[in-house]
TORLUM-15678 format. One record per atom (N, C-alpha, C, O, CB): x, y, z. Coordinates in steps of 0.05 Angstrom, whole numbers, plus 5000, padded with zeros to 4 digits. Glycine has a CB too. Layout:
XYZ ...
END
This chain:
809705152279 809605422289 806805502298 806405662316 810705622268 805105402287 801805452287 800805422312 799405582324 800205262270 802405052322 801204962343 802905052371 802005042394 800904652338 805605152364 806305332380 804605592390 803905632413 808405392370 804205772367 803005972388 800505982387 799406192393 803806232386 798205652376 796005632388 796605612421 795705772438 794405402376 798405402426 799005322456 799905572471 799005622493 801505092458 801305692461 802106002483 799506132484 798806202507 804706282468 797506182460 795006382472 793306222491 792806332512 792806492447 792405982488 791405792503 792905882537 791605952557 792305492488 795705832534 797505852564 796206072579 795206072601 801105922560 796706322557 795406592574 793606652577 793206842593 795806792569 791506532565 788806602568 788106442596 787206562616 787006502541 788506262595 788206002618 790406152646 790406152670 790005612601 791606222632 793706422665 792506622675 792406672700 797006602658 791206782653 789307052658 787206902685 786907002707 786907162622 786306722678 783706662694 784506482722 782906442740 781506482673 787606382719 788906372750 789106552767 788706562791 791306312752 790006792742 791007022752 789507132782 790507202803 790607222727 786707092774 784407322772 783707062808 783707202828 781307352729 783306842811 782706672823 784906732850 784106722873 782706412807 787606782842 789706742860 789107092873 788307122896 793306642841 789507232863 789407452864 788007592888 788907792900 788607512841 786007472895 784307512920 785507392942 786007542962 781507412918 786007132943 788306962965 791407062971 792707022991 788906662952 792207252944 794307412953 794807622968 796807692980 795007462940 792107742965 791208022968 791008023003 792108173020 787808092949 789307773007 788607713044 791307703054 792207873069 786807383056 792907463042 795007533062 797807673056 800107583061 795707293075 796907933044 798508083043 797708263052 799208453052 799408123025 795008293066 794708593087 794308393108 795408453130 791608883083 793108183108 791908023137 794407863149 795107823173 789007763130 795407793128 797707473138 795607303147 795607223170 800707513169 793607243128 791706983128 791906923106 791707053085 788906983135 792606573116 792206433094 789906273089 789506053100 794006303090 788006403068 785306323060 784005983055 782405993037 785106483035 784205763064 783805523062 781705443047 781505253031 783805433083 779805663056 776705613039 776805783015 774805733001 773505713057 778405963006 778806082975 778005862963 775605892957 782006182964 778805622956 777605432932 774305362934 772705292916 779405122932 774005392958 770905302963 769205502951 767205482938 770005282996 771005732959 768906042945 769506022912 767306042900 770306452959 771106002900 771005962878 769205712868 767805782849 773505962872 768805482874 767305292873 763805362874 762105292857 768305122893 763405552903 761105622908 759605852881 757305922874 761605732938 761905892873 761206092859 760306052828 759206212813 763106252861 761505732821 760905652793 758005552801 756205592784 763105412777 757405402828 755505382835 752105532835 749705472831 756405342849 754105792843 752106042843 751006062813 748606052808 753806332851 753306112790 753306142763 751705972751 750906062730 755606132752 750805732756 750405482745 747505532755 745805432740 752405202755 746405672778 743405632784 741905812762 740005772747 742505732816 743906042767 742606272738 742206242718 740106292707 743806472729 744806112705 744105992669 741505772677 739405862668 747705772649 741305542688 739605372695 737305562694 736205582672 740305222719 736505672709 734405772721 732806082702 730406122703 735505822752 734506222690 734106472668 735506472655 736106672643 734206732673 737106202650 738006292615 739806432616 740706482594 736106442594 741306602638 743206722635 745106732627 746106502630 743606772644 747206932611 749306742600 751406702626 750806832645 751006882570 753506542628 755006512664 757006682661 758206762682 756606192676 757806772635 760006932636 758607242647 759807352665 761606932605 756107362635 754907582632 754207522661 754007722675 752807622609 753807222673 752107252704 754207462724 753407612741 751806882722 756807422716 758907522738 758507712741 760507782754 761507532736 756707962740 755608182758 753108122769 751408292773 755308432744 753107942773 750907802788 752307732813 751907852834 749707562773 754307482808 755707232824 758107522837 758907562860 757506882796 758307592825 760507772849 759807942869 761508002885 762407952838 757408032871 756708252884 756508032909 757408062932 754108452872 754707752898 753207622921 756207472936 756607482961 750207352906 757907352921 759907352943 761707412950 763507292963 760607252947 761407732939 762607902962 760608062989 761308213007 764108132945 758707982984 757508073010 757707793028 757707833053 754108193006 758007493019 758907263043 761107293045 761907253067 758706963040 762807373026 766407363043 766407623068 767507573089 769807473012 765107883063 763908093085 763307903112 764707873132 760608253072 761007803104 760207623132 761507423133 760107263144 757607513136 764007303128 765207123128 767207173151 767807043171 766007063103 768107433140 770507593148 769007573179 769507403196 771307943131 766607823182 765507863205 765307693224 766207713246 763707943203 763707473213 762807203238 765707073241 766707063264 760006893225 766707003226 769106753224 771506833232 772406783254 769706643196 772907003211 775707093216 776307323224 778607413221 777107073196 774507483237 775207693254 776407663277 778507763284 773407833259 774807473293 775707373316 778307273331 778907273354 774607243318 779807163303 781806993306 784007123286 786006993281 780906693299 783707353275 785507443251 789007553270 791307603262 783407783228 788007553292 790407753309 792207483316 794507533323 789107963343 791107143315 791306843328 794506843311 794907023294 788306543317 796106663317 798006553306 796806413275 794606303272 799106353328 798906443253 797206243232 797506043231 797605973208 797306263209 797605843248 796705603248 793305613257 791805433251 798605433267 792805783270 789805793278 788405873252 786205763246 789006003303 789306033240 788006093220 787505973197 785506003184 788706243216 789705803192 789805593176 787505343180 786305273159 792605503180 787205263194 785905063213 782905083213 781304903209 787005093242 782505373219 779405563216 779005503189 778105283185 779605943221 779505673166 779405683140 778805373125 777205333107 782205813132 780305193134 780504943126 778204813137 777604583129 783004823134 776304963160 774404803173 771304913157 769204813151 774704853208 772805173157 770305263136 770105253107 768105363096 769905523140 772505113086 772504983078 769904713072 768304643055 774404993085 770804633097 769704343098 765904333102 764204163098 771604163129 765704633110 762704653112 761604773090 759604643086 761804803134 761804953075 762004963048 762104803031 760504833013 763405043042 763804593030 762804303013 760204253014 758404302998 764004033023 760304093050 757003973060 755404163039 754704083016 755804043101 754704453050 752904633045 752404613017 750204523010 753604873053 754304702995 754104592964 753404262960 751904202941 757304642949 754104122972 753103812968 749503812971 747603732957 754803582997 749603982999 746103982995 744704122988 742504172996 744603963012 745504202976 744604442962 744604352938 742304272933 746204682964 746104332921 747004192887 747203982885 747003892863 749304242873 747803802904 748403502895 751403512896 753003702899 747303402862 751703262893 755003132899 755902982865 757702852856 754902782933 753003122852 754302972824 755603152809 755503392817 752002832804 757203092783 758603302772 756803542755 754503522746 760603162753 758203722754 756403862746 757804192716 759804332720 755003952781 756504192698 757304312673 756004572674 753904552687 756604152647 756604872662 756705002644 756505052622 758305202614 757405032645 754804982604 755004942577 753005172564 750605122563 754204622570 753805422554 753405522542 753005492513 754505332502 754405612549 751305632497 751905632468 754405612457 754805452438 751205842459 756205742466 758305772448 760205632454 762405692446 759106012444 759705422471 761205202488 764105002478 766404972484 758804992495 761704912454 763804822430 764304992406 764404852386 762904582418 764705282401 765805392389 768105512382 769705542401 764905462391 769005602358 771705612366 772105792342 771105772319 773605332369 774306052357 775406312332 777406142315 778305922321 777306642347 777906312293 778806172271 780306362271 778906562270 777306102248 783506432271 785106642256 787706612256 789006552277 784706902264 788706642233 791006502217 791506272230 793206252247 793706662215 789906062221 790305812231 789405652258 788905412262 792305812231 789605912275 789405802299 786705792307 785305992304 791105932317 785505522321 783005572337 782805562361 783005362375 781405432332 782205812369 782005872401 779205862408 777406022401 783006172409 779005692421 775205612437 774305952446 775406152453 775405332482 772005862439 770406142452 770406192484 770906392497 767006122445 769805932493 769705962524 772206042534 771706162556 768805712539 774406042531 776906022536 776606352530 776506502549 778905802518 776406442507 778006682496 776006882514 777107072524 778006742458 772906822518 771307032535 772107042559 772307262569 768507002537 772406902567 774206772601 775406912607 774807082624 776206542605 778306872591 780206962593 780407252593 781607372611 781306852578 779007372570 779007672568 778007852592 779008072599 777507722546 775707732602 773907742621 776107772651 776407972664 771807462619 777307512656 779707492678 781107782678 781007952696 782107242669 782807792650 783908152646 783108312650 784608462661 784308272627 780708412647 778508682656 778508672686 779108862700 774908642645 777808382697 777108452722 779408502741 779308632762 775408262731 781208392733 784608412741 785208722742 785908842762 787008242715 784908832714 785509092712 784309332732 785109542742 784909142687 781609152730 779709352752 780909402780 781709612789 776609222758 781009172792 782109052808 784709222816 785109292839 782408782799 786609292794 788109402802 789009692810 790609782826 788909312793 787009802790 785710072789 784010162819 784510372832 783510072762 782209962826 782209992857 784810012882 785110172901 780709762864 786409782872 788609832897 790310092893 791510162913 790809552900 790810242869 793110382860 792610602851 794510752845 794510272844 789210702846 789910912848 786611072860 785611282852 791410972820 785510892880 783410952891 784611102922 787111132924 781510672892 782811192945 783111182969 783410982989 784710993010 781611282973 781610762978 781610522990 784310402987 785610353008 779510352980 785510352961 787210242956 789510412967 791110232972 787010192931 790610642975 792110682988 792210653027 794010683044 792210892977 788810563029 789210473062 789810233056 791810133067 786510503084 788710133043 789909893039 793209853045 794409773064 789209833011 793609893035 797209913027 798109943052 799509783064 798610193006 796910243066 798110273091 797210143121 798410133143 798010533092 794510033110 793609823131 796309523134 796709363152 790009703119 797209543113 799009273108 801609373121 802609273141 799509173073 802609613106 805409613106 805809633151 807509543165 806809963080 803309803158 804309903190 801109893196 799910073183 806410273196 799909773208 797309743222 797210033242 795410203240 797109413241 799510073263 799310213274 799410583270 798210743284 800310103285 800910633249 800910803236 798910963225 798311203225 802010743223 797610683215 795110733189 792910863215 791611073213 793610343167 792910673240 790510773256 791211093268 789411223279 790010543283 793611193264 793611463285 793411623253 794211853255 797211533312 792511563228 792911803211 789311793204 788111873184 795611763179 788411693222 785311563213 784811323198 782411313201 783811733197 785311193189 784910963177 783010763194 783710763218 787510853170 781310633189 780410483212 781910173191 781110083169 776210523222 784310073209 784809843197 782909583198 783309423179 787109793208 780809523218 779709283221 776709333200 775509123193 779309223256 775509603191 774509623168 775409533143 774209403126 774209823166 777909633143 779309583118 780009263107 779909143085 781909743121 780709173136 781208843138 779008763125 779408603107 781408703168 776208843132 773508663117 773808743091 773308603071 770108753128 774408923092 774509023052 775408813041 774208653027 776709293039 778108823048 779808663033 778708393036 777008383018 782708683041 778708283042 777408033055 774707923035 774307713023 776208143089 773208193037 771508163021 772508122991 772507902980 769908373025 773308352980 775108402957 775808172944 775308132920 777608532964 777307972965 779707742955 777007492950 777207312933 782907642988 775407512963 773207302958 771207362928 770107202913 771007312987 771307702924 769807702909 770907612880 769807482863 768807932913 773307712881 775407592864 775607312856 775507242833 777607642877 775807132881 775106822866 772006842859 771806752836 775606522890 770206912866 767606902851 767006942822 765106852809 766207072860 769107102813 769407142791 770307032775 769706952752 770007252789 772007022789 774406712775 771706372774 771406202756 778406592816 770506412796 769206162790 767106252772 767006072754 768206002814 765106462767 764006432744 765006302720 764206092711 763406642740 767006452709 769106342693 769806052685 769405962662 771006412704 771005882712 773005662708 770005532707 770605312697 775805582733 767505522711 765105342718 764405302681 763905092669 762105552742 764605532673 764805512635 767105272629 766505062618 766305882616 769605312636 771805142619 772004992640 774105042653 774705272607 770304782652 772104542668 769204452685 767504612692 775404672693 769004222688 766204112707 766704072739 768803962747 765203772696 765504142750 765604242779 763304042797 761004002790 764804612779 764403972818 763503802846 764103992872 766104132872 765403502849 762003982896 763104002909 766204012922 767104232930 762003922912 767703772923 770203712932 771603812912 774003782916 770803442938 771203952887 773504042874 774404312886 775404472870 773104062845 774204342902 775904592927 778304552923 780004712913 775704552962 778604282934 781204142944 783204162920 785504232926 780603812952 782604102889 783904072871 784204502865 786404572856 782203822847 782704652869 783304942867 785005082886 786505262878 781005062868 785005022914 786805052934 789404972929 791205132927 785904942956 789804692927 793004672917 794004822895 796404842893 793704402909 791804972871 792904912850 793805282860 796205332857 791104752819 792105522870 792805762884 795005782903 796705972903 790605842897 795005592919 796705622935 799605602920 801405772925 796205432957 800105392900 801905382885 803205602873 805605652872 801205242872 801205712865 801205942844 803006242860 804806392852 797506012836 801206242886 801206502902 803906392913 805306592918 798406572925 805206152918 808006122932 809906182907 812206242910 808505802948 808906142883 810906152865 812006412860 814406472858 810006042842 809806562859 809106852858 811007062873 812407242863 806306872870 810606972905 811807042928 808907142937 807407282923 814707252927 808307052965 806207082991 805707352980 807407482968 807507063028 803307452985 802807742990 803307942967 802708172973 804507833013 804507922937 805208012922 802707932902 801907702898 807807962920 801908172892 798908152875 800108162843 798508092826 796308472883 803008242832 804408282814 805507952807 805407862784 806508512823 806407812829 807807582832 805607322829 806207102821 809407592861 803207412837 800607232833 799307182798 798007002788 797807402854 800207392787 799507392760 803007342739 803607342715 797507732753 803807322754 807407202741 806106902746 805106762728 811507282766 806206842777 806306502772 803006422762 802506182759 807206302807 801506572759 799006472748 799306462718 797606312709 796606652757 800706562700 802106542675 803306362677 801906182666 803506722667 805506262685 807506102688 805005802691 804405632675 809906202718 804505842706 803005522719 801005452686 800905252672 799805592759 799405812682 797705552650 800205552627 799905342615 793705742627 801305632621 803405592606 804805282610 805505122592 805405832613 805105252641 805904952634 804204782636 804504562625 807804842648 802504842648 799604612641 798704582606 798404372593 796104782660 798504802599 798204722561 801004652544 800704542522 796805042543 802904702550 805204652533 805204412553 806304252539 807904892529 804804302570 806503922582 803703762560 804303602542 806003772639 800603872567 798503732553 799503742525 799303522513 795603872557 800203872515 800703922480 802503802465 802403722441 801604182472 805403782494 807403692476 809403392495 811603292489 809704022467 807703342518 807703112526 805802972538 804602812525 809303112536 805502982554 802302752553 799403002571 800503182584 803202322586 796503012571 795003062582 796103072606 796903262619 793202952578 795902762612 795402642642 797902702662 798002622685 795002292641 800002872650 802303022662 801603322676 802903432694 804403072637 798803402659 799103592657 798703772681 799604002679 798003612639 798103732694 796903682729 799403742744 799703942758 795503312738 801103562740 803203542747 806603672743 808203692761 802703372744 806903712728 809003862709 808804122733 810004132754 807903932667 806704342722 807104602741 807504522768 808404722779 804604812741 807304342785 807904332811 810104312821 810904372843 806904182820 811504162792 815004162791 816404352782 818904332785 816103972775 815604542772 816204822762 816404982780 817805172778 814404922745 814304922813 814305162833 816204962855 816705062877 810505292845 817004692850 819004662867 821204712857 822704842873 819104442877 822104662831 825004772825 825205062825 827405172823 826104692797 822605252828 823505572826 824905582861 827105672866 820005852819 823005472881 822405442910 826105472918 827605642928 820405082920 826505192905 829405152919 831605342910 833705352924 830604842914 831405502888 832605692890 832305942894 834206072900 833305682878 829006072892 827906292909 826206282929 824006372925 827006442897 826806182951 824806042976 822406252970 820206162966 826106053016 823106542969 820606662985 819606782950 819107022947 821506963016 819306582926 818006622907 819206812886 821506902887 815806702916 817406862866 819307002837 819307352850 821207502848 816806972794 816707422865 817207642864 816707762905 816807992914 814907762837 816307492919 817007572944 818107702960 820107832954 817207502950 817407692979 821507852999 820307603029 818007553037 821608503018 823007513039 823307413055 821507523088 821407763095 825907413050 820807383097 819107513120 820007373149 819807133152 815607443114 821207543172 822007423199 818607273199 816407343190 823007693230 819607053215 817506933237 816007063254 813806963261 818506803254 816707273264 815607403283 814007573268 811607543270 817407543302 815107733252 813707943232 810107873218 808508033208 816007943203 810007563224 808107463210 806407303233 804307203222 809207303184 806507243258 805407123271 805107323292 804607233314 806406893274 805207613290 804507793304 801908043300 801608213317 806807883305 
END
């Protein structure tokens, strides 16, 4: 029973901090209908970011994240501006294609920048671990995690019951609408944009504590979001923190109670058997073709 609901707090703590990662990639293309390719790179860039501070002042990386978020959310701002403004109105295959290219320059840039070798987080409290009724929950995990929740919550408190967060909404639901009641929708687009980047920044402060990070581990964060956000359903910020639960839940219960080296694997089969019976995800809605490439 012990090692049961060590493994469930572990699941959610570890889902909290998907949560929080996916959450920004949901957010874009649920007002933009862009799908973010370089989201894993910014999360990557961002343990990167985290990793110069503790290195460099001792900072702690969890405490750095009002540091690391501000700074990339002002590059996902200019990201939005130089990069995906231009092309956000394009079919998404263009967009896809873009994202994935800037992706690929983001690696380079972190490679020369940091090196191509692996690279740790190791705080004091690295190998520590709470003690209660039995169970030991790692420190890094439990600050993480808690950390993921706050900023989630914040996060949501902006979309739901700010000003922004209602242009938001209406920048999504009718672009054209939103512009004849004043709204300037292509402002709002950078917000969000921004928003959804600053969001993995956060998330990568975080995941740079519990897991060792390379350049190319984009690639392994992109599949593992995209997973998450399809499981979820596209564009649903409610459905991004269902399958971001779901996904660490089966990543620590397959590691716990059948092999590690499954563990990778198991949630990917979890979002194909949900797939074939809810194509458009747990909490999606089905979308015309046209509706989304327009």
């Amino acid at each position: 029973m012990t090692e049961l609901l060590q493994t469930l707090a572990l699941g959610l703590l570890l889902g909290g901090v998907y949560a929080l990662a996916a959450s920004g990639l949901t957010l874009i293309f649920g007002v933009m209908k862009v799908i973010n390719i370089a989201h894993g790179a910014f999360v990557v860039l961002a343990a990167f970011i985290t990793y110069s501070l503790w290195d460099a002042f001792d900072l702690d990386p969890l405490l750095a994240i009002v540091v690391t978020t501000p700074v990339v959310l002002a590059l996902g701002w200019i990201t939005y501006k130089v990069v995906v403004s231009p092309i956000r109105t394009a079919p998404m295959s263009s967009t896809v294609l873009l994202t994935f290219g800037l992706a690929l320059v983001l690696e380079g840039a972190m490679g020369t920048i940091w090196g191509n070798n692996s690279t740790a987080i190791r705080p004091s409290y690295a190998d520590e671990s709470f003690t209660f009724a039995g169970l030991f929950l790692p420190k890094a995990q439990v600050y993480g995690g808690l950390i993921a929740v706050l900023v989630l919550v914040l996060l949501w408190v902006v979309l739901t019951k700010s000003w922004l967060g209602r242009a938001i909404r209406a920048a999504a639901s009718n672009p054209s609408s939103a512009e004849l009641v004043g709204i300037k929708v292509a402002a709002v687009a950078a917000l969000v944009f921004a928003l959804g980047i600053a969001a993995a920044g956060a998330a990568g402060a975080i995941t740079g504590v519990l897991y060792p990070f390379v350049p190319g581990s984009h690639y392994q964060w992109i599949a593992r979001l995209l997973a998450i956000v399809v499981l979820g359903g596209l564009g649903s910020l409610n459905g991004a923190v269902l399958g971001a639960v779901l996904f660490g839940l089966a990543e620590t219960f397959t590691a716990a109670y059948w092999s590690p080296s499954w563990a990778t694997a198991v949630p990917y089969a979890v979002v194909f058997a949900v797939l074939l019976v809810r194509p458009q995800g747990l909490m999606g809605t089905r979308l015309r073709e046209d509706a989304v490439t327009t």
